[in-house]
PLY file of the C-alpha trace (Angstrom):
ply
format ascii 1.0
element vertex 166
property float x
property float y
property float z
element edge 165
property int vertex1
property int vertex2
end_header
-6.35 15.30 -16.69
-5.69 17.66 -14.23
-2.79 16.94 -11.41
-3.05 19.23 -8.12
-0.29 19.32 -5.88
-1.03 18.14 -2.67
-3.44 17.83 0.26
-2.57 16.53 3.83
-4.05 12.98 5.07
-4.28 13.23 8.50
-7.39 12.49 11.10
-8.50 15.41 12.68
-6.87 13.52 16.13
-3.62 14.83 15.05
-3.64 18.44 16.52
-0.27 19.48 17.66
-1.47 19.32 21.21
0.65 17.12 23.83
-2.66 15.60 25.45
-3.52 13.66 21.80
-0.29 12.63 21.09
0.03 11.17 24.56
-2.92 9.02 23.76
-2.44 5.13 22.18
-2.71 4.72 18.89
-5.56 2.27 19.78
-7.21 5.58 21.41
-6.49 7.73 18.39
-7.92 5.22 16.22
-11.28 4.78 18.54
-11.36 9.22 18.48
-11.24 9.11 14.50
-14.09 7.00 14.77
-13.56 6.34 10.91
-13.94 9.44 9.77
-10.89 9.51 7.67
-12.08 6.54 5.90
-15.46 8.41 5.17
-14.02 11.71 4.11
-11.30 10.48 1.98
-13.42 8.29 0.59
-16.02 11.61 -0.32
-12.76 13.14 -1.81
-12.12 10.24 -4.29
-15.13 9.97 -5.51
-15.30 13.88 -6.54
-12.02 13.79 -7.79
-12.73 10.89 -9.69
-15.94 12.62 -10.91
-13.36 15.97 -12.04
-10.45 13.32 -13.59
-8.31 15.49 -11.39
-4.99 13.60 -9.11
-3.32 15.04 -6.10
-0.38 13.94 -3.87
-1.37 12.88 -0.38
0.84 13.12 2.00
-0.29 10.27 4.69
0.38 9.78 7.95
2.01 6.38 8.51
-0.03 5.76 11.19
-3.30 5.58 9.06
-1.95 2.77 6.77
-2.08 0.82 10.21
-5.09 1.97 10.97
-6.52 1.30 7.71
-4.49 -0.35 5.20
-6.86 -0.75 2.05
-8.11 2.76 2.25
-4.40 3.87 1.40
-4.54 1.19 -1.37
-7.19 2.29 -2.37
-6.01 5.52 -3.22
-3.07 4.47 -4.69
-5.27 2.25 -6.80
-6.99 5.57 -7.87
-4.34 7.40 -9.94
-2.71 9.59 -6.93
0.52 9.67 -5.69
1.67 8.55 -2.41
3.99 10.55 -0.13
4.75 11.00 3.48
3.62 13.39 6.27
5.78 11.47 8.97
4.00 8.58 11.30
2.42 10.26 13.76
2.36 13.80 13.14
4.59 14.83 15.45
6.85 18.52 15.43
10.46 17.17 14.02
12.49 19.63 16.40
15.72 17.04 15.60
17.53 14.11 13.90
16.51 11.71 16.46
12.71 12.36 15.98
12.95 12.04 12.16
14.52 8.37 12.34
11.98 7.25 14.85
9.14 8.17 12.58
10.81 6.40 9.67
11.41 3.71 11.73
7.94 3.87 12.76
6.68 3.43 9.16
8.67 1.09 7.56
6.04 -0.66 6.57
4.33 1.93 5.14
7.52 3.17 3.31
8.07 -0.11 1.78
4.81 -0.96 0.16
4.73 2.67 -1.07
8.37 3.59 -1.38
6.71 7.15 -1.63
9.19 10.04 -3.42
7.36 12.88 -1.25
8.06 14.11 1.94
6.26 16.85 3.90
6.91 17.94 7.78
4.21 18.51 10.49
3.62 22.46 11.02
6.18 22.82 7.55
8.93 22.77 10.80
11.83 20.86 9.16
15.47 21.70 10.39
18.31 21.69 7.99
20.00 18.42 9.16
16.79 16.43 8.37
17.86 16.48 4.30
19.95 14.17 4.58
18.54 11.59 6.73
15.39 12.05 4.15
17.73 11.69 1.08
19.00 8.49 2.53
15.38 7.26 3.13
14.82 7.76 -0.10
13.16 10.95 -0.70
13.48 12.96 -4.08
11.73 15.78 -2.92
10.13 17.43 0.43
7.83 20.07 0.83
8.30 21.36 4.14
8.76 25.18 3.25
6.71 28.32 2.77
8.21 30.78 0.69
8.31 30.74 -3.51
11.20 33.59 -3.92
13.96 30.90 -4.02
11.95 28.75 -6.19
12.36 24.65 -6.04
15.82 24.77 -4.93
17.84 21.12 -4.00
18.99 21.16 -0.27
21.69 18.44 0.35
20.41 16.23 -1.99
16.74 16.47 -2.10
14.33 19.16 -4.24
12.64 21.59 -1.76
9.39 22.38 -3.45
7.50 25.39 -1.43
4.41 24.51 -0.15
2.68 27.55 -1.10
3.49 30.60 -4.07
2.84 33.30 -1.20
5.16 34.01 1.29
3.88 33.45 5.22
4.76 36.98 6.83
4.70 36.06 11.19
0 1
1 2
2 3
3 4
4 5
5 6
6 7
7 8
8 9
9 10
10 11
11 12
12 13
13 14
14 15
15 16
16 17
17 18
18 19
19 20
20 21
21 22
22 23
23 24
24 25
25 26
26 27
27 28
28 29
29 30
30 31
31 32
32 33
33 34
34 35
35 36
36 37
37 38
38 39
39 40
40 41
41 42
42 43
43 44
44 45
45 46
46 47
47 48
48 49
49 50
50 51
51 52
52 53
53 54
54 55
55 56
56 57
57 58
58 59
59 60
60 61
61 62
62 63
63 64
64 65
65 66
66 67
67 68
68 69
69 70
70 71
71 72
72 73
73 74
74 75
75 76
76 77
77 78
78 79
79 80
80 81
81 82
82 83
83 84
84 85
85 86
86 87
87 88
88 89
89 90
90 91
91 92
92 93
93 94
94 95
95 96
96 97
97 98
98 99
99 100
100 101
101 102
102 103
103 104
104 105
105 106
106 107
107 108
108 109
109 110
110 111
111 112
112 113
113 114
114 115
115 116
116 117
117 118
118 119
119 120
120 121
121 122
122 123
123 124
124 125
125 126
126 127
127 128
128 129
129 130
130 131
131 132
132 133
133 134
134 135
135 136
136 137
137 138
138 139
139 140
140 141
141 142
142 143
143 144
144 145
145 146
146 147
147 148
148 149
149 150
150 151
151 152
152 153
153 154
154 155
155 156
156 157
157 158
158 159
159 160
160 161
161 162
162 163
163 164
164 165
């Protein structure tokens, strides 16, 4: 069996523009329309169909939305992690706790060991409120020349083997 790293489970509402995450969840919900449920569900069967696993990292937000689905892909073989609860940019400490706080629901019934920031925008004092939540590991870097490296606590695993040159 084949285990990939990761892909990012997030409804296609969650664009890092102001206007959608001004919007009720109830109104994020109504613009995903399902679709998440669909598409996911189109991934799981060909990954089922390939014996191959992945790590998603989930928004919070769609375990309220829709609770079995993310059963149902824990059910499945693949590991659980975290993308934060509402996919928002986590520009400080205060935003981090609120989004934990925001998914404690989700973070118990998973107790996922995965963490990965919106955008890969993560500052430096965020390790350790992570680490206390729980975390082993985050993945909220791009860059591989420093290799998995532990930052205050937790294992910083680069997103990608190819550095991002801005």
């Amino acid at each position: 069996m084949k285990h990939f790293y990761a892909i990012d489970l997030e409804s296609w509402v969650y664009p890092n523009l102001e206007e959608f995450h001004n919007l009720s969840q109830k109104e994020r919900k109504k613009l995903d329309g399902g679709y998440i449920v669909d598409s996911t569900c189109r991934l799981l069967e060909l990954l089922e169909k390939y014996n191959t696993k992945l790590t998603f990292f989930i928004i919070g937000e769609l375990y309220e939305w829709y609770p079995d689905l993310i059963r149902k892909i824990k059910r499945a073989g693949h590991e659980i992690a975290y993308h934060t609860h509402t996919h928002v940019l986590l520009k400080n400490k205060n935003l981090i706790e609120k989004q934990l706080a925001l998914s404690a629901h989700f973070l118990k019934e998973f107790q996922p060991r995965g963490f990965q920031a919106p955008v890969i925008y993560f500052p430096r004092s965020g390790y350790e409120i992570i680490k206390k939540a729980g975390f082993r590991y985050s993945s909220s870097v791009y860059h591989s020349d420093i290799g998995i490296q532990p930052v205050d606590g937790v294992l910083e695993i680069p997103v990608s083997c190819n550095r991002v040159i801005l």
